[in-house]
MARRONU-526744 format. One record per residue (C-alpha): residue number from 1; residue in three letters; x, y, z. Coordinates in nm, 4 decimals, m for minus. Each point is the difference from the previous one (the first is absolute). Layout:
N
REC num residuo        u        v        w
REC NUM     Ala        X        Y        Z
...
//
This chain:
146
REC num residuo        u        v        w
REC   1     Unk  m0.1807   2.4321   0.0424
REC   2     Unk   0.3356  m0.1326   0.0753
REC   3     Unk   0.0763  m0.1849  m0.2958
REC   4     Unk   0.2431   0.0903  m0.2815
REC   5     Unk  m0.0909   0.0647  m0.3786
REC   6     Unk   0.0799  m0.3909  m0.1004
REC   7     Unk  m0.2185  m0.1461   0.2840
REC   8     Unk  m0.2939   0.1957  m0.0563
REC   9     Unk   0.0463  m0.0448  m0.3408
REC  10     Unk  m0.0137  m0.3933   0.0660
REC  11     Unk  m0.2843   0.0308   0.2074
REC  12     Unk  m0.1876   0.1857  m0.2440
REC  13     Unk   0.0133  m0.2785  m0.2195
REC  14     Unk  m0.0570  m0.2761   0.2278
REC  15     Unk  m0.3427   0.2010   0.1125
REC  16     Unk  m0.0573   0.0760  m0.3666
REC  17     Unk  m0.0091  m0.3869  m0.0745
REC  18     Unk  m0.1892  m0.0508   0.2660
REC  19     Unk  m0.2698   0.2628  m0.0117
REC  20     Unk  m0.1411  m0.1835  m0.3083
REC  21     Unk  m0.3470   0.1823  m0.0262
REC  22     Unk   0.2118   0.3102  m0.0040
REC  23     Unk  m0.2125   0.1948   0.2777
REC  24     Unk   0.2871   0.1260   0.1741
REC  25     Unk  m0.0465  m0.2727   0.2865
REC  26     Unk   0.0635  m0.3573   0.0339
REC  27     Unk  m0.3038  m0.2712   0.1602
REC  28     Unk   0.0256  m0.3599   0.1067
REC  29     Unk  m0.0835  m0.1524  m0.3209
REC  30     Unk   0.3151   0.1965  m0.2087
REC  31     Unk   0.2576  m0.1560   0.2702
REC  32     Unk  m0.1837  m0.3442  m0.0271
REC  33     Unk   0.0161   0.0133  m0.4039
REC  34     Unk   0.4133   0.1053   0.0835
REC  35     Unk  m0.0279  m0.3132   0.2258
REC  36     Unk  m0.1725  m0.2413  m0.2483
REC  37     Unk   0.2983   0.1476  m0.2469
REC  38     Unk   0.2477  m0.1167   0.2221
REC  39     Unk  m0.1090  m0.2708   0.1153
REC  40     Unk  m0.0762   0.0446   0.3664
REC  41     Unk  m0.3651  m0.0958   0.1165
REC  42     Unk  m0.0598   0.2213   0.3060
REC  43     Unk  m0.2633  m0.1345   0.2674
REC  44     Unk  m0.3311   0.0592  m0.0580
REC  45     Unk  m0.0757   0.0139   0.3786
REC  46     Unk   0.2669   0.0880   0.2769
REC  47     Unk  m0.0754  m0.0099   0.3573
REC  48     Unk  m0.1518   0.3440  m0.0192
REC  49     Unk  m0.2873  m0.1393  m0.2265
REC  50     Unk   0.1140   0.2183  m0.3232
REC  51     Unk   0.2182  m0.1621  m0.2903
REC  52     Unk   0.4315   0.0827   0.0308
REC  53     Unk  m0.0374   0.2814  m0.2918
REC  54     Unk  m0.2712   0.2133   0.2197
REC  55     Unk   0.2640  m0.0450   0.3083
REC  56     Unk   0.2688   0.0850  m0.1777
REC  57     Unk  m0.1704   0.3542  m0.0944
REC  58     Unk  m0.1825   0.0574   0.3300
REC  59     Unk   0.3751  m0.0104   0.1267
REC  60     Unk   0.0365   0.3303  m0.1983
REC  61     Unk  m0.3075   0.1331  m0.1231
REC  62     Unk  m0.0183   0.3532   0.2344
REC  63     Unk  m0.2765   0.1005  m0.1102
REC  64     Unk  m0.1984  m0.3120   0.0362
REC  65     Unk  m0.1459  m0.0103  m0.3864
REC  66     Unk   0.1033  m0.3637  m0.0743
REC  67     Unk   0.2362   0.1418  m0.2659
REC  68     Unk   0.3333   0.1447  m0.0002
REC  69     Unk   0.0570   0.3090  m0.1352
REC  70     Unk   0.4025   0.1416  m0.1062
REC  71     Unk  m0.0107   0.1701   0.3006
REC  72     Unk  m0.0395  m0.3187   0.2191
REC  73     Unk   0.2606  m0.1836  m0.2629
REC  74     Unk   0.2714   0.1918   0.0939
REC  75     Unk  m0.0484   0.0616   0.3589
REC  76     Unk   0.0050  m0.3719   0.0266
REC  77     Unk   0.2440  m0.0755  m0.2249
REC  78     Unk   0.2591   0.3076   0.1796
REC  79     Unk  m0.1289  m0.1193   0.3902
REC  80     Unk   0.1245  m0.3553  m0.0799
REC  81     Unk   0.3210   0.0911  m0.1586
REC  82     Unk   0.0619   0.1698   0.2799
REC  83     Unk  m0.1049  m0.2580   0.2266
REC  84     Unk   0.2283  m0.0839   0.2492
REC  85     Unk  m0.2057  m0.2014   0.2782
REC  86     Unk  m0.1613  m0.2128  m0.2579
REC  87     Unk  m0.3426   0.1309   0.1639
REC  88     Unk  m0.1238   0.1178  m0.3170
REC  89     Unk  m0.2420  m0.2187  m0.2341
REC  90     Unk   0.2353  m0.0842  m0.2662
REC  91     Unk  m0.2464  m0.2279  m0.2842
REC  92     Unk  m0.0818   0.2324  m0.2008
REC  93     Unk   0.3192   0.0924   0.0010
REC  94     Unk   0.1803  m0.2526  m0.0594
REC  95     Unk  m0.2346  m0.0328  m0.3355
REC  96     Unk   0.1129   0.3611  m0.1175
REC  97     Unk   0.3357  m0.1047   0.0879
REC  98     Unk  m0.0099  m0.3241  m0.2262
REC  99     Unk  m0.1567   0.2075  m0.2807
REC 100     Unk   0.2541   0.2953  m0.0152
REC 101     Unk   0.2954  m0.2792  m0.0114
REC 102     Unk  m0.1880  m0.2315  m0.2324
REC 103     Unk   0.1482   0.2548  m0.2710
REC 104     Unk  m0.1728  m0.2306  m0.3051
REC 105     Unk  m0.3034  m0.0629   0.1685
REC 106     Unk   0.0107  m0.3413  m0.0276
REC 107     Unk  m0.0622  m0.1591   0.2823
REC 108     Unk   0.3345  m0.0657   0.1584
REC 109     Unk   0.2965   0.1771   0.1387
REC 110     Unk   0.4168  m0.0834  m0.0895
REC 111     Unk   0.2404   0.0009   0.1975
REC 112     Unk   0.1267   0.3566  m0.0314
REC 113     Unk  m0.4268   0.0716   0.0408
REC 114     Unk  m0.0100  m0.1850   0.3567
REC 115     Unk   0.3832   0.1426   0.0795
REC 116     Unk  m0.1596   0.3564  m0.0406
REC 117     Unk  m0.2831  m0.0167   0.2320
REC 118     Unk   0.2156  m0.1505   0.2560
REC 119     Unk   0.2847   0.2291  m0.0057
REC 120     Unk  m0.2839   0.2728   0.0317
REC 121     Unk  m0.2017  m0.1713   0.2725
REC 122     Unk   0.3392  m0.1250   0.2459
REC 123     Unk   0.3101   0.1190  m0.1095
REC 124     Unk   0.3029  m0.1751  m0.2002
REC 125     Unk   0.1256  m0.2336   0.2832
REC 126     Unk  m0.3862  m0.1635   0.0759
REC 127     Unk  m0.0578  m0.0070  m0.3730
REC 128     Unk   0.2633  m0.2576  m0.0706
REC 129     Unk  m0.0911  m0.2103   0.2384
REC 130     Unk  m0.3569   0.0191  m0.1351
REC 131     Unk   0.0608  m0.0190  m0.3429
REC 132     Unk   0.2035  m0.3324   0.0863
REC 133     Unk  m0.3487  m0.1277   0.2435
REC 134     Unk  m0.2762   0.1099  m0.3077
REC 135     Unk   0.2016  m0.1797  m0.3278
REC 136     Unk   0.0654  m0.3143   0.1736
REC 137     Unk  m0.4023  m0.0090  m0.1226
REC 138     Unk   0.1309   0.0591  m0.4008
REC 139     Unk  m0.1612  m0.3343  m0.0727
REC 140     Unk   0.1209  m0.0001  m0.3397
REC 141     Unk   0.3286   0.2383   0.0419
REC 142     Unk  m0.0937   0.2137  m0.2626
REC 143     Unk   0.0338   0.2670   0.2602
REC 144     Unk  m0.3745   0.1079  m0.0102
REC 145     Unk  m0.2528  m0.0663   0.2907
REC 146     Unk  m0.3061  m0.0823  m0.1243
//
């Protein structure tokens, strides 16, 4: 599959919260609830005429069921961590991403949280100057985005 023991143990758990009816796959209205958690209203209608959730798993769903299933997880999750045009449809991603380094779950990500996913997505060098560019927004300096 490509991924080590610790990331596929983190995306277990990520899919595990998210696959709340525990059926093995994950629909639109479990990554809306993880939305609602979080905060984040997603459009109910894009240009496409279906709501932001149903694009985001149409982006990855290969066998068309309107779910995704493990399988689908991590191919999407290993094809945009290896991403290096920036061609591949990164959403859903980027929610897995927030979950594994929210390590409490609640709703936010530290400093050392946010400094993780950037050293893994760009490298040491481009990750200072990001970290610099994302916690000028620290509205309150506790160092949590939230």
């Amino acid at each position: 599959e490509g991924l080590d023991r610790t990331e596929l143990e983190s995306i277990k758990r990520v899919f595990e919260r998210l696959d709340r009816k525990n059926d093995g796959k994950i629909d639109r209205d479990e990554i809306a609830q993880q939305f609602d958690i979080l905060g984040y209203k997603p459009k109910r209608q894009t240009d496409y005429g279906t709501s932001e959730v149903e694009d985001m798993i149409w982006e990855v769903d290969e066998d068309c069921d309107g779910m995704i299933d493990w399988e689908n997880f991590v191919q999407l999750y290993v094809r945009c961590r290896r991403d290096k045009t920036g061609c591949e449809p990164k959403r859903l991603f980027n929610l897995i991403e927030f979950m594994i380094n929210d390590k409490d779950g609640g709703g936010t990500i530290n400093e050392d949280e946010i400094m993780e996913v950037l050293y893994h997505r760009y490298g040491k060098d481009a990750m200072q100057k990001m970290t610099d560019e994302v916690f000028k927004h620290d509205r309150d300096g506790d160092k949590e985005l939230d």
